[in-house]
C-alpha positions as CSV (number, residue, x, y, z in Angstrom):
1,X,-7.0,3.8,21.0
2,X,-3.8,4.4,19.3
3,X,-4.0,7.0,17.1
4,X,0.0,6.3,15.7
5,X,0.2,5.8,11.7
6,X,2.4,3.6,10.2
7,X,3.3,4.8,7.0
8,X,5.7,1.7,5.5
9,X,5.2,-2.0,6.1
10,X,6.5,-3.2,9.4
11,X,7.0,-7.1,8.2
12,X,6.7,-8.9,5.3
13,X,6.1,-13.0,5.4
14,X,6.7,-15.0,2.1
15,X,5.5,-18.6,2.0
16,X,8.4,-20.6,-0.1
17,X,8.0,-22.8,-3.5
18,X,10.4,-24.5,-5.0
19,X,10.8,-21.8,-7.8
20,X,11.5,-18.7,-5.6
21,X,13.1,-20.1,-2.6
22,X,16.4,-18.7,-3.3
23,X,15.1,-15.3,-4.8
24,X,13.1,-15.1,-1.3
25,X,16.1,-15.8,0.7
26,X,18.6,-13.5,-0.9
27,X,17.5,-11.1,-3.0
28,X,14.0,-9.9,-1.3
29,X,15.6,-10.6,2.4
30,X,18.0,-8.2,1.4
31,X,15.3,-5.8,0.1
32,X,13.4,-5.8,3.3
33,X,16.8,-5.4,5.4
34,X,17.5,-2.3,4.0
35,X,14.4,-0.6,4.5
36,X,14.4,-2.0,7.8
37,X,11.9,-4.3,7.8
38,X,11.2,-7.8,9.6
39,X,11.1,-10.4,7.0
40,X,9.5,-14.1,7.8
41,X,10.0,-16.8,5.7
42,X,7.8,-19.6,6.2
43,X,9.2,-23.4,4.7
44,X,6.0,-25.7,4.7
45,X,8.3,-28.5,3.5
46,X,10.5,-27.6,6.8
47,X,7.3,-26.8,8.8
48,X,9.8,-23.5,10.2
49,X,9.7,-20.0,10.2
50,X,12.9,-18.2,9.5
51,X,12.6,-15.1,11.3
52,X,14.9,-12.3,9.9
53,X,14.5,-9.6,12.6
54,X,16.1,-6.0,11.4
55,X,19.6,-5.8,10.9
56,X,20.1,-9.7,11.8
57,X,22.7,-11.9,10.0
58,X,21.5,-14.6,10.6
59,X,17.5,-15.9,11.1
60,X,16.2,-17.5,14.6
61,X,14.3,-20.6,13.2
62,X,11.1,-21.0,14.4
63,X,9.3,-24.2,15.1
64,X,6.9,-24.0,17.7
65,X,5.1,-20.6,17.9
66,X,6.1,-16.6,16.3
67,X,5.5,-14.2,18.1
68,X,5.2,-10.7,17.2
69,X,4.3,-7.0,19.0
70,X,3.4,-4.7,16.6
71,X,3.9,-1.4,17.7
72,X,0.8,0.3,19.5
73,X,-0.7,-3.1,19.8
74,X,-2.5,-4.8,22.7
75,X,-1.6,-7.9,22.0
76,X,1.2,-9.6,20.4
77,X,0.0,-12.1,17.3
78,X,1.0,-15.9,18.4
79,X,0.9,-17.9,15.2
80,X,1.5,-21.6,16.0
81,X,4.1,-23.0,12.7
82,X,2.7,-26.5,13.2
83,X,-1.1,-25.3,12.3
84,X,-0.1,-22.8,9.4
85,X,1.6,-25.5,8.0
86,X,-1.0,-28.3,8.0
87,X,-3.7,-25.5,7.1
88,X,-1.6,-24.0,4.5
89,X,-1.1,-27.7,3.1
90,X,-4.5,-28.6,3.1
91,X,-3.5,-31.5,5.6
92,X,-7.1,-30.8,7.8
């Protein structure tokens, strides 16, 4: 067992509406950057990830599957963006 604390959020992931969309993209993405912190933005409209990895300029997009290792952990969490969305939506 892994007895490391984590004393600070490691990522944060917003789900986009219309309303915040740009407050999400620039003004918390910024927020997150500068504590160094890995931001996801998920676009259900887009059915895409952006993934804003520390100290990035740009996001990778993400359509298929995010992965991420947390540190300490086993395994790394595999989230497929195609089934968030639909679940997400309500689409099942």
């Amino acid at each position: 067992m892994n007895t490391e604390a984590v004393h600070h959020a490691l990522l944060f992931i917003e789900v986009l509406s219309p309303g915040t969309a740009r407050f999400d993209r620039v003004v918390k993405r910024a927020r997150y950057q500068r504590y160094d912190v890995e931001y996801w933005i998920v676009d259900l409209d887009a059915r895409l990830v952006e993934r804003w990895d520390v100290g990035a300029d740009r996001p990778l997009i993400v359509t298929e599957a995010v992965t991420r290792q947390a540190p300490g952990a086993r395994e790394p969490i595999v989230i497929c963006v195609h089934e968030l969305c639909v679940e997400a939506l309500g689409l099942r």
